[in-house]
N, CA, C and O atoms as a Tinker XYZ file with bonds, in Angstrom:
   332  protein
     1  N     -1.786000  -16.353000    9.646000    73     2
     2  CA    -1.124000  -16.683000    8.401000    64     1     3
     3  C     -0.026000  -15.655000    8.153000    63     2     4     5
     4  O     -0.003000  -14.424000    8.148000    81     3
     5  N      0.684000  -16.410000    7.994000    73     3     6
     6  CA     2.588000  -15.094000    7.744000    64     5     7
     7  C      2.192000  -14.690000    6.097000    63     6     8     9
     8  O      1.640000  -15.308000    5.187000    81     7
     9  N      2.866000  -13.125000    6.257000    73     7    10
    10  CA     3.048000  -13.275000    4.486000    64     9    11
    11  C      4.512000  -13.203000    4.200000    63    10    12    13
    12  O      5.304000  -12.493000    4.820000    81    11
    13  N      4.752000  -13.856000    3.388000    73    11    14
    14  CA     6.194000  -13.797000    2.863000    64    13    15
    15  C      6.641000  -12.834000    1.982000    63    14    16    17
    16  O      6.065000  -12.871000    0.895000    81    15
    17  N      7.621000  -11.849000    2.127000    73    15    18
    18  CA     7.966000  -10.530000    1.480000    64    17    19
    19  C      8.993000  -11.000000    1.299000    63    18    20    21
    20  O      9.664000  -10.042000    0.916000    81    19
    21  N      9.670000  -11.924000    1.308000    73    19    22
    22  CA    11.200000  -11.983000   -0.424000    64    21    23
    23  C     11.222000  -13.724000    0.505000    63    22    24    25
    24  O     10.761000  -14.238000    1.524000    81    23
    25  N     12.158000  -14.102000   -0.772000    73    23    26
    26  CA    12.210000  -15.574000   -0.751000    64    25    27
    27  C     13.765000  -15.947000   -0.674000    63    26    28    29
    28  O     14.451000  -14.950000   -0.899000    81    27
    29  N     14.282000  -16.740000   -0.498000    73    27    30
    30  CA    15.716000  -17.128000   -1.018000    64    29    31
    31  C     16.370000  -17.098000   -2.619000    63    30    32    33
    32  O     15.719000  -17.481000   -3.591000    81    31
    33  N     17.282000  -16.756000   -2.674000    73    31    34
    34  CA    17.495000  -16.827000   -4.474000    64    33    35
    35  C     17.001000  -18.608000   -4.914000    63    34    36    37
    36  O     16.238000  -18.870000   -5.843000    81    35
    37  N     17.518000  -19.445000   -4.182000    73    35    38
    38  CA    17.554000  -20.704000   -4.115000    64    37    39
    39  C     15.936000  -21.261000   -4.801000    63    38    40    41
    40  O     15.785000  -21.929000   -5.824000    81    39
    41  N     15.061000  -20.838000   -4.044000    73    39    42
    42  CA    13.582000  -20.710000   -4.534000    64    41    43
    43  C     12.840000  -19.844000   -5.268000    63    42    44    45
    44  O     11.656000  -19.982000   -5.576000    81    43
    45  N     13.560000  -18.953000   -5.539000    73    43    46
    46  CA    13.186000  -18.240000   -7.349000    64    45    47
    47  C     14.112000  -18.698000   -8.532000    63    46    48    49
    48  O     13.498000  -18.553000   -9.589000    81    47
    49  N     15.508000  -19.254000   -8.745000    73    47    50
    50  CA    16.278000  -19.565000   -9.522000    64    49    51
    51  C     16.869000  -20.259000   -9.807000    63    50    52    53
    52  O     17.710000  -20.122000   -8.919000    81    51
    53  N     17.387000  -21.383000  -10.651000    73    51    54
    54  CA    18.672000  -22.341000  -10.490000    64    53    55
    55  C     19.449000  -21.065000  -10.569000    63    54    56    57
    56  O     19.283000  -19.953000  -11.071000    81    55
    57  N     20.893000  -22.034000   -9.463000    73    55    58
    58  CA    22.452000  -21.213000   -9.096000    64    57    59
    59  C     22.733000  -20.571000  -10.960000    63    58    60    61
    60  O     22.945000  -19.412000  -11.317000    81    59
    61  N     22.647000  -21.558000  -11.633000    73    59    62
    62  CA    23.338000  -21.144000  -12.867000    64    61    63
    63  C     22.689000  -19.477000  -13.652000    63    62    64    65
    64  O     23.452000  -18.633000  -14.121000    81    63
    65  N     21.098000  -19.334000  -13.618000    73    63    66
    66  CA    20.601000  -18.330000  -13.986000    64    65    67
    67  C     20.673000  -17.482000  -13.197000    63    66    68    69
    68  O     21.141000  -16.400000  -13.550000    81    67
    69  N     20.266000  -17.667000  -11.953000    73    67    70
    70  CA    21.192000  -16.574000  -11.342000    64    69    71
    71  C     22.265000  -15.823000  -11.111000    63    70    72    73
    72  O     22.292000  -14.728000  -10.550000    81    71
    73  N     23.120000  -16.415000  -11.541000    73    71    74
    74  CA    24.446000  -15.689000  -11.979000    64    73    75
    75  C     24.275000  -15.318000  -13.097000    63    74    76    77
    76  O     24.653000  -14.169000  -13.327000    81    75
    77  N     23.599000  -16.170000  -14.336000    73    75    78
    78  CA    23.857000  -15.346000  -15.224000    64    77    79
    79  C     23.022000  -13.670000  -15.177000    63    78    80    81
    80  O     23.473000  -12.551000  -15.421000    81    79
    81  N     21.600000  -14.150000  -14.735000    73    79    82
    82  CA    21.349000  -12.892000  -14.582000    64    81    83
    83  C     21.862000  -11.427000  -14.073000    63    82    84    85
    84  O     21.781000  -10.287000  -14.530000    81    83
    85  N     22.449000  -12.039000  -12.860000    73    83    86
    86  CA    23.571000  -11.008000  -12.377000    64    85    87
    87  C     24.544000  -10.091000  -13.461000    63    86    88    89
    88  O     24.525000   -8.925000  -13.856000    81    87
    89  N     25.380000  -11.264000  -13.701000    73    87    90
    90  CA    25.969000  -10.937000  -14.806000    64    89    91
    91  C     25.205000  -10.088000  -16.281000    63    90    92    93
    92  O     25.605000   -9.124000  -16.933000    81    91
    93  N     24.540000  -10.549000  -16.352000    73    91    94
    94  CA    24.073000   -9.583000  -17.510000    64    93    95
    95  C     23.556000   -8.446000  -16.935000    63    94    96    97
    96  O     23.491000   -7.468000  -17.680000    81    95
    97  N     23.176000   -8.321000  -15.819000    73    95    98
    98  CA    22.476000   -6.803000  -15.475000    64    97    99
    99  C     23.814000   -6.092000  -15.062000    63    98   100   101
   100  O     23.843000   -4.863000  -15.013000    81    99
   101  N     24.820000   -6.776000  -14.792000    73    99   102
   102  CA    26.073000   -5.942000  -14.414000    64   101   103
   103  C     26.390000   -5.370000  -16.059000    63   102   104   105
   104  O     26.894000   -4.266000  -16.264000    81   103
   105  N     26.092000   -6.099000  -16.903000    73   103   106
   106  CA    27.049000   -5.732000  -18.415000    64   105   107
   107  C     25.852000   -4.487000  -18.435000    63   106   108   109
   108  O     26.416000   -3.405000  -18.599000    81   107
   109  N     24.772000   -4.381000  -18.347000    73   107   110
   110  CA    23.436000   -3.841000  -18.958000    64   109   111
   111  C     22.827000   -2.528000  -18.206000    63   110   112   113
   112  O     21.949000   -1.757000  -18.593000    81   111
   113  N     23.765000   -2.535000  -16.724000    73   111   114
   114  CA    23.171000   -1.727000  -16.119000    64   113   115
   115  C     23.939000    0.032000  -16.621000    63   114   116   117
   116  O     25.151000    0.221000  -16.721000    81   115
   117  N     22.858000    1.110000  -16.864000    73   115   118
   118  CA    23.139000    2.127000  -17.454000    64   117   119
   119  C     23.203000    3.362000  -16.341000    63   118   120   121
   120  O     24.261000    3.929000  -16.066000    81   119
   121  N     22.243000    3.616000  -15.889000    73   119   122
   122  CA    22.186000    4.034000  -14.887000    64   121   123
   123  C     23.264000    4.276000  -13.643000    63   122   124   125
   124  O     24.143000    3.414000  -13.624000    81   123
   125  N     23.377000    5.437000  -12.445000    73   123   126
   126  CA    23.898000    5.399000  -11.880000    64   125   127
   127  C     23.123000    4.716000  -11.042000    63   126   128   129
   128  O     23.788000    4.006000  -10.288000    81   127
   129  N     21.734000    4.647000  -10.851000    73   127   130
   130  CA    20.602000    3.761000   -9.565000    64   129   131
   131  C     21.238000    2.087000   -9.927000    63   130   132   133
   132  O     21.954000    1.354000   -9.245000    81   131
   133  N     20.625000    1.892000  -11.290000    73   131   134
   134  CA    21.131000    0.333000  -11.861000    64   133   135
   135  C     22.742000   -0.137000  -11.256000    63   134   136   137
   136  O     22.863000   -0.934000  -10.326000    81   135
   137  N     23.581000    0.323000  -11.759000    73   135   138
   138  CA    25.091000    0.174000  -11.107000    64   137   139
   139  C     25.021000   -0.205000   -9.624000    63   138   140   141
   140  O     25.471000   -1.266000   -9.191000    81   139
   141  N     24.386000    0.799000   -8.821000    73   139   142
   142  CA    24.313000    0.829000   -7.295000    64   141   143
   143  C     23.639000   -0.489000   -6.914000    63   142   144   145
   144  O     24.171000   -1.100000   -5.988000    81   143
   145  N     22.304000   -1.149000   -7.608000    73   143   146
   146  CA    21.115000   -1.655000   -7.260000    64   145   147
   147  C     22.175000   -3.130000   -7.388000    63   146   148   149
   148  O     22.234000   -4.109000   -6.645000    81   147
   149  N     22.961000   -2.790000   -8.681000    73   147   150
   150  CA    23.651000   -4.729000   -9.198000    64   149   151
   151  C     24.521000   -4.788000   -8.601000    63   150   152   153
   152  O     24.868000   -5.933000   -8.309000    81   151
   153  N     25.282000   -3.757000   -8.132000    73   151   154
   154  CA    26.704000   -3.793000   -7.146000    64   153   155
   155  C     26.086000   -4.474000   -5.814000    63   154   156   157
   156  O     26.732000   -5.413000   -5.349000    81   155
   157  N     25.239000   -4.200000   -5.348000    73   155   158
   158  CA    25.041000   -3.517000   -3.753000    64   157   159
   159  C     24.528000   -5.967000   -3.934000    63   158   160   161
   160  O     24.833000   -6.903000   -3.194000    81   159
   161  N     23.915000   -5.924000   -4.933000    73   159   162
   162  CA    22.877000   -7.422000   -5.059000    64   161   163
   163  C     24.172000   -8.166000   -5.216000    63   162   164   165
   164  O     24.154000   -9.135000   -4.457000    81   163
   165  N     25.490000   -8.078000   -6.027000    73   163   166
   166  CA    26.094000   -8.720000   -6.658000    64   165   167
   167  C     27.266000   -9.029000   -5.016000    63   166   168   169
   168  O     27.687000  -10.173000   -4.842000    81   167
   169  N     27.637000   -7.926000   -4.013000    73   167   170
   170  CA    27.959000   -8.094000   -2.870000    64   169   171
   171  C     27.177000   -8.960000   -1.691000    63   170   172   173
   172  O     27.620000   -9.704000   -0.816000    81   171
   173  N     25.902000   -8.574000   -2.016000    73   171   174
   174  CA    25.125000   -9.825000   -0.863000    64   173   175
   175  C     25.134000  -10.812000   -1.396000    63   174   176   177
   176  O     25.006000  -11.621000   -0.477000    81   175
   177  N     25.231000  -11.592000   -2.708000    73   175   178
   178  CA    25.362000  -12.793000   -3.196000    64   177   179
   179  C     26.628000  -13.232000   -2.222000    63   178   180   181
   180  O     26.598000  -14.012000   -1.270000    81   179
   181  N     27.797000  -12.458000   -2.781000    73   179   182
   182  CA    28.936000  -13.110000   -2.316000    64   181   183
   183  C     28.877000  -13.590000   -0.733000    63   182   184   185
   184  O     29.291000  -14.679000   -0.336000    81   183
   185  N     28.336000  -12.655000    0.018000    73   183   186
   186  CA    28.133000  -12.971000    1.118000    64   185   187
   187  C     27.037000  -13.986000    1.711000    63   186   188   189
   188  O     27.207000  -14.535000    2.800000    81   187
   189  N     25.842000  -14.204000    0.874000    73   187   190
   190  CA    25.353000  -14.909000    1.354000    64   189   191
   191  C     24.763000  -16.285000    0.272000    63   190   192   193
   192  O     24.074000  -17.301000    0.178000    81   191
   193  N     25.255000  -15.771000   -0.081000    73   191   194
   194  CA    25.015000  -16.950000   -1.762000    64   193   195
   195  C     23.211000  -17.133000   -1.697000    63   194   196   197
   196  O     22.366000  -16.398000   -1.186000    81   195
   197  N     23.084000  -18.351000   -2.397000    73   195   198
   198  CA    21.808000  -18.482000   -2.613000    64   197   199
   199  C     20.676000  -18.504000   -1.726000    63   198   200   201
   200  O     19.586000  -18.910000   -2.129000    81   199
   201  N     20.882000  -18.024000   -0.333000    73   199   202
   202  CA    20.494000  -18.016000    0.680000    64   201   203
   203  C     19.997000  -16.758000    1.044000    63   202   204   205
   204  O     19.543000  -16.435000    2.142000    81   203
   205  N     20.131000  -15.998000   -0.073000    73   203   206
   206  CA    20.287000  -14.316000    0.096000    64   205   207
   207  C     18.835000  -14.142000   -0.098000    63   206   208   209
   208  O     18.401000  -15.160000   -0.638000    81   207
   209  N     18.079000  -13.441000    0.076000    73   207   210
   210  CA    16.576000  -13.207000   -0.061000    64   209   211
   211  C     16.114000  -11.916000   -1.211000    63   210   212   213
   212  O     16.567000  -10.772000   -1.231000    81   211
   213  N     15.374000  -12.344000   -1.864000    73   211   214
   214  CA    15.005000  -11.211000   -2.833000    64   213   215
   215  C     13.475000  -10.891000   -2.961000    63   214   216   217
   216  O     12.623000  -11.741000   -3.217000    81   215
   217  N     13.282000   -9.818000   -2.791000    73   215   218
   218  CA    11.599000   -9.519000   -2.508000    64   217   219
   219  C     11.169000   -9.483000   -4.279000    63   218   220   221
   220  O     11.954000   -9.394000   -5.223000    81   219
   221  N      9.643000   -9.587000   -4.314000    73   219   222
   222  CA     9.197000   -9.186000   -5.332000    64   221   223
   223  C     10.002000   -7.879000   -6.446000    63   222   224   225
   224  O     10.292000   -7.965000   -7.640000    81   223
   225  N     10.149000   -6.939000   -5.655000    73   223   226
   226  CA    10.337000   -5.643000   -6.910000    64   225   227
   227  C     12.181000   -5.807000   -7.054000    63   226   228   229
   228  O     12.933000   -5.290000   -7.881000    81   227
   229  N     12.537000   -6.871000   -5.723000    73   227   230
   230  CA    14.300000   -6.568000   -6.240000    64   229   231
   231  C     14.412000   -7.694000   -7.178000    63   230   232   233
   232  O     15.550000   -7.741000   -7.646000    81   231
   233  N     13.406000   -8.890000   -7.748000    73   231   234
   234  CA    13.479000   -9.432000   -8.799000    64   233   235
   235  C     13.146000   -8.895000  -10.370000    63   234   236   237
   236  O     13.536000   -9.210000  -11.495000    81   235
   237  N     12.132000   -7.829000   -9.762000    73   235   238
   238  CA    11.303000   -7.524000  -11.049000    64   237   239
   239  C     12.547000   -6.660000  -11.506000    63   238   240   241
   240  O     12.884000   -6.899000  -12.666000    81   239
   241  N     13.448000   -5.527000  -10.721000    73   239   242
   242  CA    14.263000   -4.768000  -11.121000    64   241   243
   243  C     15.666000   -5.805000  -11.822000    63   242   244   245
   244  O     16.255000   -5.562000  -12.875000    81   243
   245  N     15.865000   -6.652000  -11.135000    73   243   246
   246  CA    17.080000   -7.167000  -11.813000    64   245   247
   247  C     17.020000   -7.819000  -13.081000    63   246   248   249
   248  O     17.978000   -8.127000  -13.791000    81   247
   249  N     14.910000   -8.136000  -13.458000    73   247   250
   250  CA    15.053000   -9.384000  -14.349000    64   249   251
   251  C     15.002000   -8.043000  -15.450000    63   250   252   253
   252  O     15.064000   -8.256000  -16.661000    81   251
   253  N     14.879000   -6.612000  -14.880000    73   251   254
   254  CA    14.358000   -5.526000  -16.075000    64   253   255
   255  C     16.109000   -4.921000  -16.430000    63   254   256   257
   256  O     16.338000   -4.171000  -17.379000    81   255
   257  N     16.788000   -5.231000  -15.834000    73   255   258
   258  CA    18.195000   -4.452000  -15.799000    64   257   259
   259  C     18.636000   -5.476000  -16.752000    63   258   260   261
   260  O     18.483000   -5.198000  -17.941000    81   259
   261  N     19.368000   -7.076000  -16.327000    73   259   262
   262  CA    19.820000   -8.444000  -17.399000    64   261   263
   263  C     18.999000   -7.753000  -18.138000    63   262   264   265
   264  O     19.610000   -6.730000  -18.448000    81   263
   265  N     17.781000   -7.738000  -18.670000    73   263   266
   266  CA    16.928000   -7.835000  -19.840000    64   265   267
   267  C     17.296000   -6.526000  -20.746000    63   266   268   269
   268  O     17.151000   -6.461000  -21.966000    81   267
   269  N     17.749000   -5.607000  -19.984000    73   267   270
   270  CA    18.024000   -4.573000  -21.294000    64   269   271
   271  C     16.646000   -3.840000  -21.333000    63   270   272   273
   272  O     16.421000   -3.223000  -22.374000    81   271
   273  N     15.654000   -3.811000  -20.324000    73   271   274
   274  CA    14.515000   -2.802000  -20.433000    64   273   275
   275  C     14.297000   -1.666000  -19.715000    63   274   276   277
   276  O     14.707000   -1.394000  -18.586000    81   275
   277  N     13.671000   -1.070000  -20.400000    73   275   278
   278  CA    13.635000    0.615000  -20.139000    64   277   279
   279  C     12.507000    0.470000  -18.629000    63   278   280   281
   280  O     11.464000   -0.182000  -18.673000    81   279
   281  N     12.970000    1.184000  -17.428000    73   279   282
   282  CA    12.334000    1.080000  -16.277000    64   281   283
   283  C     10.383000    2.110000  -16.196000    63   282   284   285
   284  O      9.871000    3.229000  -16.225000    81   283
   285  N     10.206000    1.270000  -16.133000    73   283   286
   286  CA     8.663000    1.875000  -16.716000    64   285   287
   287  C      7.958000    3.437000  -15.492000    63   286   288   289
   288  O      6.979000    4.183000  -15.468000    81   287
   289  N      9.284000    3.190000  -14.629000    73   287   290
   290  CA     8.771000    4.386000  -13.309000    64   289   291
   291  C      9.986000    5.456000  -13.308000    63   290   292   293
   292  O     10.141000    6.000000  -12.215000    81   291
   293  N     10.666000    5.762000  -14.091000    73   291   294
   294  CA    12.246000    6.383000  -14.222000    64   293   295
   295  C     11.655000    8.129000  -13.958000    63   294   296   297
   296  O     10.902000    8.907000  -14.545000    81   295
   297  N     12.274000    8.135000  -13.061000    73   295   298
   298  CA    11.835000    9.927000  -12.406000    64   297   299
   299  C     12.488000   11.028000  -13.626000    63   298   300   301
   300  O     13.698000   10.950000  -13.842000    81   299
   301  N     11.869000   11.786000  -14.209000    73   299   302
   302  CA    12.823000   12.565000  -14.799000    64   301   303
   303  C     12.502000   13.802000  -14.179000    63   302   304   305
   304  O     11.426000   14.282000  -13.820000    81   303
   305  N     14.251000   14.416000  -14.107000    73   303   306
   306  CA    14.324000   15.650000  -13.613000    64   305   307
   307  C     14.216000   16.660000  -14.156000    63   306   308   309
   308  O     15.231000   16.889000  -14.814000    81   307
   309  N     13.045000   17.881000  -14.276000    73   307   310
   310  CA    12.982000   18.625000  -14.532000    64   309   311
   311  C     14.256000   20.073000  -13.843000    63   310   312   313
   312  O     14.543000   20.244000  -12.659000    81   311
   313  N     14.803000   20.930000  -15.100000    73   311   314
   314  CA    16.080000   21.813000  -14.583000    64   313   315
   315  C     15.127000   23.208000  -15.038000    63   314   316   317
   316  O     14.477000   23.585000  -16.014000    81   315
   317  N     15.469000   23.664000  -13.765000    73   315   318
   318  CA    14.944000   25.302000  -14.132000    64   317   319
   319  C     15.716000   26.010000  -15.192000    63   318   320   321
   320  O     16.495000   25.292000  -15.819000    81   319
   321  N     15.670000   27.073000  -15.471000    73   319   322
   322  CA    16.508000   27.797000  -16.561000    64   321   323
   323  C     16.973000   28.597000  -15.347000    63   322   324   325
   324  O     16.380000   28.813000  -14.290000    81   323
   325  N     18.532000   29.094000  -15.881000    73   323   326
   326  CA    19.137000   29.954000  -14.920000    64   325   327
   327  C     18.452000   31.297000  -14.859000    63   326   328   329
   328  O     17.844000   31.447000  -15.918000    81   327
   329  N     18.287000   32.400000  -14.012000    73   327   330
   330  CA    17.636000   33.322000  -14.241000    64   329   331
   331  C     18.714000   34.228000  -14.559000    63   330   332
   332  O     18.469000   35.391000  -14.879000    81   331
């Protein structure tokens, strides 16, 4: 039995929400990771349109970026004090 680790956009989305989603995580994304994550997604679209494959967590991240939610795993960097 195969397991399937990402699907086509085609079979998680109509064309239309998918763009919009795009689009809104492009307006929404704050982050320098977010920017990188919607750029890098918003270039393989073009290239491969709905044919493009998206695993579980690169949906969960894009539907959390469009959505305007705070990333529930966000590393914060602790800064030493200068000595």
């Amino acid at each position: 039995m195969a397991i399937t680790l990402s699907k086509p956009v085609s079979l998680c989305y109509e064309p239309q929400k998918f763009r919009s989603l795009l689009a809104d995580a492009f307006n929404n994304a704050s982050s320098d990771w977010d920017r990188t994550f919607i750029g890098d997604m918003i270039d393989r679209h073009k290239s491969y349109g709905d044919n493009m494959h998206l695993s579980a967590l690169q949906r969960h991240h894009l539907e959390r970026i469009a959505n305007n939610l705070e990333s529930t795993h966000v590393r914060k960097r602790h800064h030493r004090p200068a000595a």
